[in-house]
C-alpha positions as CSV (number, residue, x, y, z in Angstrom):
1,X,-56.2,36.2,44.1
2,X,-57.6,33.1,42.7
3,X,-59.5,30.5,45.6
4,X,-58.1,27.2,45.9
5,X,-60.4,24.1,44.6
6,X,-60.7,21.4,47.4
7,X,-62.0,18.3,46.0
8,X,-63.1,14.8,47.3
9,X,-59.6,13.6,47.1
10,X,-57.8,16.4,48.1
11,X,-59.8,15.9,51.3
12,X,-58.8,12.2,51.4
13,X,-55.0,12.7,50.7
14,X,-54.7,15.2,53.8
15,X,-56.4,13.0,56.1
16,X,-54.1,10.1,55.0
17,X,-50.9,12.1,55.2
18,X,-52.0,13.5,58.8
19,X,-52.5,9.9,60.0
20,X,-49.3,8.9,58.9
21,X,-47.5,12.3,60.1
22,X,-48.9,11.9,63.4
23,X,-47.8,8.1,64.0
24,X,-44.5,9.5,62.8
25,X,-44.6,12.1,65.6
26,X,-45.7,9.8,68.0
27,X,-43.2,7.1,67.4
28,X,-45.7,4.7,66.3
29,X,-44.3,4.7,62.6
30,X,-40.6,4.7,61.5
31,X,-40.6,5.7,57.7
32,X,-40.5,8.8,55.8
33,X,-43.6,9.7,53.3
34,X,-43.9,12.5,50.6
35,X,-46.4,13.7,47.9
36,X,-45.6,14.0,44.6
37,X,-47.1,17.3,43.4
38,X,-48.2,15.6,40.0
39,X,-51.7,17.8,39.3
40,X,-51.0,20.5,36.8
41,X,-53.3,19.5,34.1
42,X,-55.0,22.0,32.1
43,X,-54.5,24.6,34.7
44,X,-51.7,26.3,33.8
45,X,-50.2,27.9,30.7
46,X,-48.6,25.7,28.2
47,X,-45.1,26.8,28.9
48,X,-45.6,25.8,32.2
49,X,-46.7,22.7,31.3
50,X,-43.6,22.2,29.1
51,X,-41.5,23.1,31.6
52,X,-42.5,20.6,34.2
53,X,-42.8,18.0,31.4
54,X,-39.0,19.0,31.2
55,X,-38.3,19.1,34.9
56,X,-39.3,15.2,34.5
57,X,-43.0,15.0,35.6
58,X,-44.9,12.3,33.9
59,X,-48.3,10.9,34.2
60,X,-49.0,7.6,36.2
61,X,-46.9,9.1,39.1
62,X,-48.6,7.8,42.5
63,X,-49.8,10.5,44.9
64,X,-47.6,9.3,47.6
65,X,-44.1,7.3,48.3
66,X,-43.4,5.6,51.9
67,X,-40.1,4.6,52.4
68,X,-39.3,2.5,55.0
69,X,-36.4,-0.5,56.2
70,X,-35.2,-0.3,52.4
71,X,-38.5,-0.4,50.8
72,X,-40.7,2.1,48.8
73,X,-44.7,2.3,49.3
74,X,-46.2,3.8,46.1
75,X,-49.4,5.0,47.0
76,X,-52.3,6.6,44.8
77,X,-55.5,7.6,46.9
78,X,-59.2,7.6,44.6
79,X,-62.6,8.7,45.6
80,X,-65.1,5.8,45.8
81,X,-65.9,7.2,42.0
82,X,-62.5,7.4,40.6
């Protein structure tokens, strides 16, 4: 079985998502956050590629929505290098 890649940003994104679980679980926070799974770039096969290109993934999607009191938080997390 092939060994998960954990980059710079992967790092970033679950210590972001963490903080914000946790002030959800302590009542600090009142919103509800979710990833968009939006990294399949040139590791999969093509069909797979077509198919989430069909299932209605694009490029540009932010990493992260926040919805709160009738808003939506797009959120898209970068190293310090891009």
């Amino acid at each position: 079985m092939p060994r998960v890649k954990i980059g710079p940003e992967d790092i970033i994104a679950y210590q972001f998502f963490t903080t914000i679980k946790n002030m959800i679980l302590d009542g600090k926070l009142n919103c509800q956050i979710f990833h968009i799974a939006n990294e399949f770039g040139g590791t999969h096969r093509p069909v797979f590629g077509a198919k989430m290109k069909a299932l209605g993934v694009i490029g540009g999607a932010p990493d992260y929505i926040v919805m709160a009191n009738g808003y939506a938080l797009q959120i898209e997390l970068k190293t310090p290098t891009g």
